[in-house]
Phi, psi and omega in degrees: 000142193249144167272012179196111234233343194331306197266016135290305173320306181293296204306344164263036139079354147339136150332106162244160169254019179196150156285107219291184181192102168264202181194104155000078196105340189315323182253137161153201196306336194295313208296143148309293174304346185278288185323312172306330205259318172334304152335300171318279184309276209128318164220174182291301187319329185282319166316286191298335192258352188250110165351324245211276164327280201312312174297323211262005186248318177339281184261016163299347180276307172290348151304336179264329200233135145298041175307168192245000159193162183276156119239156184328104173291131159164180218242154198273315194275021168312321210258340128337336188259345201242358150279055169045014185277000173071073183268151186210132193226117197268144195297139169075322181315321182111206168289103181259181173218141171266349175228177168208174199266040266208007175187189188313281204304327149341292200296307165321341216248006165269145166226184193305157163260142160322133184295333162324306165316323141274040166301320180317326178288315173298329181302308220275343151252344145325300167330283225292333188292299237252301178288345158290284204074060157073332202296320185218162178284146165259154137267114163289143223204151162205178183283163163264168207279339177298352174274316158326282190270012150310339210228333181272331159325298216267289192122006169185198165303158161182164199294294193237347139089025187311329209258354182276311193276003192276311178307351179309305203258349177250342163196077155287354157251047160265311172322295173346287203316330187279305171291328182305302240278291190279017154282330171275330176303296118030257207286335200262323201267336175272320178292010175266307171334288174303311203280355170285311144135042146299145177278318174210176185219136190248134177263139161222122188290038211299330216249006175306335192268350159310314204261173155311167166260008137336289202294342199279337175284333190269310186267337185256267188293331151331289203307289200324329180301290150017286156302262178358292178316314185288355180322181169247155184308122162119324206263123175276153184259148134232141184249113182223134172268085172301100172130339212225066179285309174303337157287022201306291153008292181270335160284000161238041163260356184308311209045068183266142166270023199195084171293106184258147184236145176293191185251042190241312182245172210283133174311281176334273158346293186314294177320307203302316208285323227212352195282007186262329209226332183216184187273163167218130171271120188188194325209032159326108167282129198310335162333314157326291181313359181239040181254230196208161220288334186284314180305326169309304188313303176276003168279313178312306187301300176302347179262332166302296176314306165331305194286321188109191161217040177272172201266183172110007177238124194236110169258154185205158156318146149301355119221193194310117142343085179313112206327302178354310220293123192280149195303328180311268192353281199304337179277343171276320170324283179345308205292308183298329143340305185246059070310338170260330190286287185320320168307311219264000168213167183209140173300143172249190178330302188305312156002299175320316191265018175085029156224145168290153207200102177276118171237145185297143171205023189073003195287000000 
């Protein structure tokens, strides 16, 4: 039992009586304390891998935010990591690899990693799970898999991410062979999650919106179906793809119970066509956060409005928070979110009987 049950209910398409609001990134560099305990561990690796650290970066944000679900600090690129490629993250560089995946024999030569190699990710939500104590749900989360290899291809970050899409066209089924691989890996690595005592899980695409949108059905939302299809029954999904409103359609034929959109695509829309069939997340631009509160205010009002008040809405960024983003931004954000969403429903009668029952109320 959750004593705040809210972005399940939405991701199910439920009755709320406010509009939850989590944040992309919400435990990380903006916060003070996060830069302090980092310091402390010595690396992001040392942070992220130690349990204990890791449940404690969790939840700094909700000491601060009356947020609506907690989610899991830890790396897209674990479980890469945990194929023996050797992650590493050099101060101002991002994410390295020490080997990579970049041709046949690489690639033939991977398999799923033993779950055991990440166990440190399972500890840390078991912690995290034990230090809510019921107040809000966490989420678990993973890289997709065209994204996984995007960063294993390459050994690191990159702009366009080139040598991965040229494999699209030059050897697609080497590409195929690497997302099946981090696709099963993947689906092994959220059902651990769960079996930890994530509520719901979230996939993130970050680098799907690169491709075409052919190639993005074939290499990117395949795999992903994929994942989706191994859930376990009850845990709602969300799956979001930076870049990619035009493929939009199929992806919420994906059977993500939850569709997150960048701050490229229209909300409104989104809602009219598909609001029927799967839930939606959005779709600030994080950029925002670095105006000042009245601006906050009214971008948060206009986007509670945009989505409606049919059920079925999770705000959120359109991607990750920016280190920058000053901490104050975020507590008005917050605020203002459930200060509109709140103007615009009211419980009726039916309450009584343990369900929230949302009435237009024009807001």
């Amino acid at each position: 039992m959750l004593a705040n049950d809210t972005l399940l209910r939405a991701l199910r398409r439920e009755p709320t009586p406010h509009v939850p609001v989590w944040l992309m990134r919400q435990a990380g560099r903006y916060l003070p304390e996060y830069t302090a305990l980092r310091a402390r561990a010595g690396s992001f690796m040392a942070l992220a891998t130690d349990p204990s650290l890791a449940a404690e970066v969790t939840l700094q944000p909700l000491a601060r935010f009356p947020l609506d679900a907690a989610i899991l600090f830890s790396d897209i690129l674990t479980v890469p990591d945990a194929m023996g490629l050797g992650l590493s993250f050099a101060e101002g560089e991002g994410p390295r690899f020490a080997r990579r995946t970049d041709d046949e024999r690489s690639i033939n030569a991977l398999t799923v990693p033993d779950p055991a190699r990440l166990r440190y990710v399972f500890d840390a939500v078991r912690e995290i799970k034990r230090a809510l104590a019921g107040r809000v749900p966490l989420i678990g989360f993973a890289g997709s898999p065209f994204t996984l290899a995007c960063y294993m291809i390459e050994g690191r970050g990159s702009a366009d991410f080139a040598k991965v899409r040229r494999m699209a066209f030059a050897r697609p089924e080497l590409l195929e062979r690497l997302v099946g691989v981090n696709a099963d890996a993947v689906a092994q690595y959220l059902q651990e999650q769960v079996r930890a005592g994530a509520d719901a899980l979230m996939l993130f695409d970050t680098w799907g919106g690169l491709l075409s949108p052919s190639a993005y059905r074939r290499f990117s939302l395949a795999p992903m179906r994929t994942i989706l299809a191994r859930m376990p029954p009850g845990v709602p999904t969300i799956v979001f793809t930076k870049g990619a409103a035009a493929s939009l359609p199929a992806i919420v034929d994906s059977g993500a119970a939850c569709v997150g959109l960048d701050w490229t695509a229209d909300l409104s829309a989104a809602r009219r066509q598909f609001g029927e069939r799967v839930a939606f997340q959005g779709n600030l631009d994080p950029l925002a956060l670095l105006t000042d509160a009245a601006s906050i205010e009214r971008a948060a009002v206009e986007l509670v409005a945009a989505a409606g008040p049919a059920p079925g809405y999770v705000f959120n960024v359109g991607h990750g928070i920016v280190p920058a983003t000053p901490p104050d931004n975020v507590a008005a954000l917050v605020q203002a979110v459930h200060a509109a969403s709140h103007r615009g429903r009211r419980p009726t009668a039916d309450a009584a009987a343990g369900e929230a029952v949302e009435v237009d109320e024009g807001g």
